[in-house]
Structures are given as structure tokens and as C-alpha cells.
C-alpha positions in Angstrom: 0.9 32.0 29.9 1.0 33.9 26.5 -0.6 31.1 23.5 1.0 29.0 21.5 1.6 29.8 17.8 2.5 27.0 15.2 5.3 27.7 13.1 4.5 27.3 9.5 6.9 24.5 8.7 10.7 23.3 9.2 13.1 25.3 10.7 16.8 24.7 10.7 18.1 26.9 13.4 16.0 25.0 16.2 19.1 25.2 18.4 18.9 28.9 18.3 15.4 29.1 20.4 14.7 31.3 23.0 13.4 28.1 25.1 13.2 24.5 24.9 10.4 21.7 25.5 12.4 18.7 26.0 10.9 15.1 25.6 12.1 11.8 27.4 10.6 8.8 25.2 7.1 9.4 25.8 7.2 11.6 28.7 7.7 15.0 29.3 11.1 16.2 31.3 10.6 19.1 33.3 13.6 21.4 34.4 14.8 21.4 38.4 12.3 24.0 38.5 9.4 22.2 37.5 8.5 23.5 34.4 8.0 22.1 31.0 9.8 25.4 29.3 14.0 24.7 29.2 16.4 28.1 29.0 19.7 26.8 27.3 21.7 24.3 28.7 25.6 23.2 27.6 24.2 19.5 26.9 21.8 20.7 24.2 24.9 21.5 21.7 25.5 18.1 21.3 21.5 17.7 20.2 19.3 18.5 17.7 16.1 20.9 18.0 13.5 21.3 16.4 12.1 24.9 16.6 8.0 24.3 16.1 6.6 28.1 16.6 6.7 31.0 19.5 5.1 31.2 22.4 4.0 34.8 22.6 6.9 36.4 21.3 9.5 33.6 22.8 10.6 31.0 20.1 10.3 27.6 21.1 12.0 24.1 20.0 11.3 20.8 21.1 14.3 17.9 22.2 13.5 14.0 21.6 15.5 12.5 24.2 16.2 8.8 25.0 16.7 10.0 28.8 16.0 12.8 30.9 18.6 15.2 31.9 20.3 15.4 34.6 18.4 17.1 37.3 14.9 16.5 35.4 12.2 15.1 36.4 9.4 13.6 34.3 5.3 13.6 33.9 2.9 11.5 31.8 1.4 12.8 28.5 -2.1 12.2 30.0 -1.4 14.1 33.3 0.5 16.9 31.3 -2.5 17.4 29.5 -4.8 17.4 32.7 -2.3 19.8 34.4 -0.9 22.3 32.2 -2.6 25.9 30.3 -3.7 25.2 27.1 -0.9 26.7 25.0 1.7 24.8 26.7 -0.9 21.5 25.8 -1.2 23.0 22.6 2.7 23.2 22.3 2.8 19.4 23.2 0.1 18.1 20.7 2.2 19.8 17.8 5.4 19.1 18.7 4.7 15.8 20.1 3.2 14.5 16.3 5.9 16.5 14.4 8.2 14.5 15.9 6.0 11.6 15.2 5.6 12.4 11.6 9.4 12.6 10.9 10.0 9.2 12.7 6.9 7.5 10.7 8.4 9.1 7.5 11.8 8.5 7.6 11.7 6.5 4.3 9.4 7.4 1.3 6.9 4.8 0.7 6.5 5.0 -2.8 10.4 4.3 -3.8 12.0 3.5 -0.4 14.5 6.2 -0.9 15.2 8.6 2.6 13.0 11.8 3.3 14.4 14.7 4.7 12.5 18.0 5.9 10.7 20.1 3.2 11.8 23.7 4.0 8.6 26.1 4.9 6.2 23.4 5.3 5.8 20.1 7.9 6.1 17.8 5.2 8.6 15.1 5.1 10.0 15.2 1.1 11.7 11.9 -1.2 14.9 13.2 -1.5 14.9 10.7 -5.2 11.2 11.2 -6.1 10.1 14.6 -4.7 7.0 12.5 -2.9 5.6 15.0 0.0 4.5 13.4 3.5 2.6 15.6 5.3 1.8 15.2 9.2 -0.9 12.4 9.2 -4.5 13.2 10.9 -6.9 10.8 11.8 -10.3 12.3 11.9 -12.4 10.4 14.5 -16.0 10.6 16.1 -16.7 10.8 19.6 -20.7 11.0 20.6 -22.4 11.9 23.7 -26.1 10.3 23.1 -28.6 11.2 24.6 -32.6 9.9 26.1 -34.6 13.0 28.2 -32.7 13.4 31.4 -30.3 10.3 30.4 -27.0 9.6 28.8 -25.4 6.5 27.1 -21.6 5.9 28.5 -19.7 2.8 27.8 -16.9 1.0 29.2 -13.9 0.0 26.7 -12.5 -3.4 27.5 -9.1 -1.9 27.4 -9.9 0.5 30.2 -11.3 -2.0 32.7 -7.6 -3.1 34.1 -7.0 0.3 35.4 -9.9 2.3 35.5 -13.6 2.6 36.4 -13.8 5.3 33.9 -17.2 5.1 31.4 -16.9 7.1 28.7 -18.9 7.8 25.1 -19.3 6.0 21.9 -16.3 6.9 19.4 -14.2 5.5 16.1 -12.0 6.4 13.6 -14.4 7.9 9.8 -14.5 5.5 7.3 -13.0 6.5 3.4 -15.6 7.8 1.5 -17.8 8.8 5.0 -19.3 11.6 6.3 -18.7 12.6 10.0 -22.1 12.5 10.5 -22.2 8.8 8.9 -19.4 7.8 10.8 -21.5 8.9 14.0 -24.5 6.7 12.9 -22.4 3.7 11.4 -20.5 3.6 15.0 -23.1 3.8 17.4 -25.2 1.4 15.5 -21.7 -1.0 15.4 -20.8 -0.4 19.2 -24.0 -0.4 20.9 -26.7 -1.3 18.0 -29.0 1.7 18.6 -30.6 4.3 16.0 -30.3 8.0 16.8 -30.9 11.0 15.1 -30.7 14.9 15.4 -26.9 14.2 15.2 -25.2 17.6 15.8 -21.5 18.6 15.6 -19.9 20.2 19.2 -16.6 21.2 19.3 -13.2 19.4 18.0 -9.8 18.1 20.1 -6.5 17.6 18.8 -5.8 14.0 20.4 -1.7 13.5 19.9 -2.2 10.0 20.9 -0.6 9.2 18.0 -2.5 11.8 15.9 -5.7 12.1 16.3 -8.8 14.8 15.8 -11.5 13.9 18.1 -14.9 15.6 16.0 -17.7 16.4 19.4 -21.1 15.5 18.2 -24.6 15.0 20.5 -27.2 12.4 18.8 -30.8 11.9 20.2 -31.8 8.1 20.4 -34.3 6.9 18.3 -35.1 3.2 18.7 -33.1 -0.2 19.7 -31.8 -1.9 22.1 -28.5 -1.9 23.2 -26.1 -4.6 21.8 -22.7 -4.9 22.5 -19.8 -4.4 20.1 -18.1 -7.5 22.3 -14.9 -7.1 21.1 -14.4 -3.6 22.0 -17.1 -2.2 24.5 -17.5 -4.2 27.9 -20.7 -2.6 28.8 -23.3 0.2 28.1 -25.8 2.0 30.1 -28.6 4.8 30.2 -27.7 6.7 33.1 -29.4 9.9 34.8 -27.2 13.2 34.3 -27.7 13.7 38.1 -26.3 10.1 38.9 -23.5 9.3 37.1 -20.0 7.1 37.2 -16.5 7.4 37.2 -16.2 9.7 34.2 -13.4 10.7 32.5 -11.1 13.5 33.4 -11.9 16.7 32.5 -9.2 18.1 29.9 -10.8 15.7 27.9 -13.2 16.0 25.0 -15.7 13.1 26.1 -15.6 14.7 29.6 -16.4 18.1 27.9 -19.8 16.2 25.6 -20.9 15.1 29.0 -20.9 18.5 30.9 -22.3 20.5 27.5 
């Protein structure tokens, strides 16, 4: 599968796209086929597109529909992700919080008036005011910390319905807060520990809404572990050879843990 390349901004002529990446609510409708990647189809005249950049040398647009097609099927976000090449889970993070950004921005916050797409760039523009809304990022921290041969995984109360899963220590950066800052202001919040040797890994782009999920490793330093109780359900030290139900591997806290 050739990569994914962004389109700079707006694009009126979605509907002329060499292929389509169709949406149904949430989900993902894939054609009788299987795949994610739609060729033409009659019922798309009566739809808009939204062309968001090429892959390889294929321009693609993506659909927001209320319902699948006839003759789809659908899949998850979450398994998407876990499934698919990385350019066609590329293709879904951007298109995914385009989409998102022109729903959230609909109206312009300062003076109410409607927004409508800013030609050449992503932002949504006050068609009375001229105010710019670009896509919104949230810059988060997610941590892997670690003791000698162990590692610290936690279990979010809002996981324990349906899952097993223990994970790593993560949260949103503060205004005025340095990702490292945010890594020692959330550890010391969720689990009341001190680390140090805090050092940055890799990045994710989390479209769940809009997330950027910033990799870091910290050593522990001193404490004892005390619960956040409102958000983490437990915390352990566990042995890298003997560990839980972890999460799955497309992931960036399943990545920290097998670095």
C-alpha cells in the first residue's frame, strides 16, 4: 500500500476523487469487497466529499454517512486501526478529525455567526468576522515507568467492564506546562510516585477525538504508590518477563512497553 499524503487544506472538487473512504457514524464502511478504499458509485452524486490528500498518486475523499451503503459492511475505529497498513490508518486519523473539526466549528465562537471552509488551509473561517478555526490538537502524555527489570501498568476504571487490559500512566498537558512537567505532575497525581530521567520516545496521532499521544520512559525515584481513585483502579510493579493483559499492539502504550 503506497502512503498516505495530507492535502494541504480544503478542496472543493471532493467528488471528483479517484477513490473514496466512506464513513458510517463512527464506523468504517467497507465496500462488498472488503476494503476501506470506494471506486465511484451512482449514490455518491447525491453526497458530499471531502477530498483530504492522495494516496500515492490516487486522490482520495472521505464520505460522512448516517448509514452504510447498500452492500457495505462495517468495522470499528479501534479494530481498523489494529487491522489495517499504516497509511490507510493514517488516512483515517486525518480524515476522521477533519470531519470532526468542521462539525465542532460549524458556528464561530467569538460572534456566533456560521463558518465555512477556508480555501488552502484546514481551518474553518467566520464568514462575518474572518475568525480562523484550525483542527484542534490535544497534546497528551503517556509514560512507561520503570524500576530495574520492572514496570508500572495501571488499570483505568473505565476499562474494567470490558477488559482486563493494564496499561501506562497518561493525561492531557496542562496550559503553561512542559511535556516533561506534565509527565511528572501526572504520575505524581495518578499514582503518587517521583521519577526522574524522564525521556521523550516517539509520538501517535490518537483521532479519538483528536488527540497526540507524546511516548516518554521515566525511572522511579521514591514513593509509594497511591491511587488517583477517581480514575485509576489499580497499579502494580510487574516483571517485564511476567506481565498482564496488555494493550493491543497498534497502540502507543503497547509500543512504550515492548521499547
Amino acid at each position: 500500500m503506497s502512503a498516505y499524503t495530507p492535502a494541504a487544506g480544503w478542496n472543493p472538487e471532493g467528488n471528483l476523487s479517484d477513490c473514496f473512504f466512506v464513513l458510517s457514524g463512527r464506523d468504517i464502511a467497507l465496500n462488498p469487497d472488503g476494503h476501506c478504499l470506494w471506486e465511484k458509485q451512482s449514490w455518491m452524486q447525491s453526497v458530499e466529499a471531502v477530498q483530504t490528500g492522495h494516496i500515492g498518486k490516487q486522490s482520495v475523499a472521505v464520505i460522512q454517512l448516517q448509514e452504510p451503503p447498500a452492500g457495505a459492511s462495517v468495522i470499528d475505529p479501534r479494530q481498523f486501526m489494529a487491522s489495517q497498513s499504516e497509511s490507510l490508518v493514517g488516512l483515517y486519523s486525518h480524515a476522521s478529525q477533519i470531519l470532526r473539526s468542521r462539525k465542532d466549528h460549524k458556528f464561530c465562537g467569538r460572534c456566533g455567526s456560521a463558518c465555512k471552509p477556508g480555501a488552502g488551509e484546514w481551518a474553518m473561517t467566520c464568514s462575518n468576522c474572518e475568525m480562523p478555526y484550525y483542527p484542534r490538537i490535544s497534546p497528551c502524555i503517556i509514560v512507561l515507568i520503570h524500576r530495574g527489570d520492572e514496570i508500572l501498568l495501571v488499570q483505568h476504571k473505565r476499562h474494567l467492564r470490558k477488559t482486563t487490559m493494564h496499561t501506562v500512566v497518561a493525561g492531557f498537558i496542562e496550559p503553561g506546562e512542559t511535556a516533561e512537567e506534565a509527565v511528572v505532575r501526572e504520575i505524581r497525581e495518578e499514582v503518587g510516585l517521583e521519577v526522574k530521567g524522564v525521556e521523550y520516545c516517539f509520538s501517535q496521532s490518537w483521532p479519538f477525538p483528536h488527540a497526540l499521544m507524546l511516548g516518554f520512559r521515566a525511572e522511579y525515584s521514591s514513593g509509594e504508590i497511591l491511587l488517583e481513585e477517581e480514575e485509576i483502579a489499580s497499579a502494580e510493579w510487574f516483571n517485564r518477563k511476567e506481565l498482564p493483559d496488555l494493550p493491543p499492539k497498534f497502540t502507543i502504550s503497547r509500543h512504550l512497553i515492548d521499547y
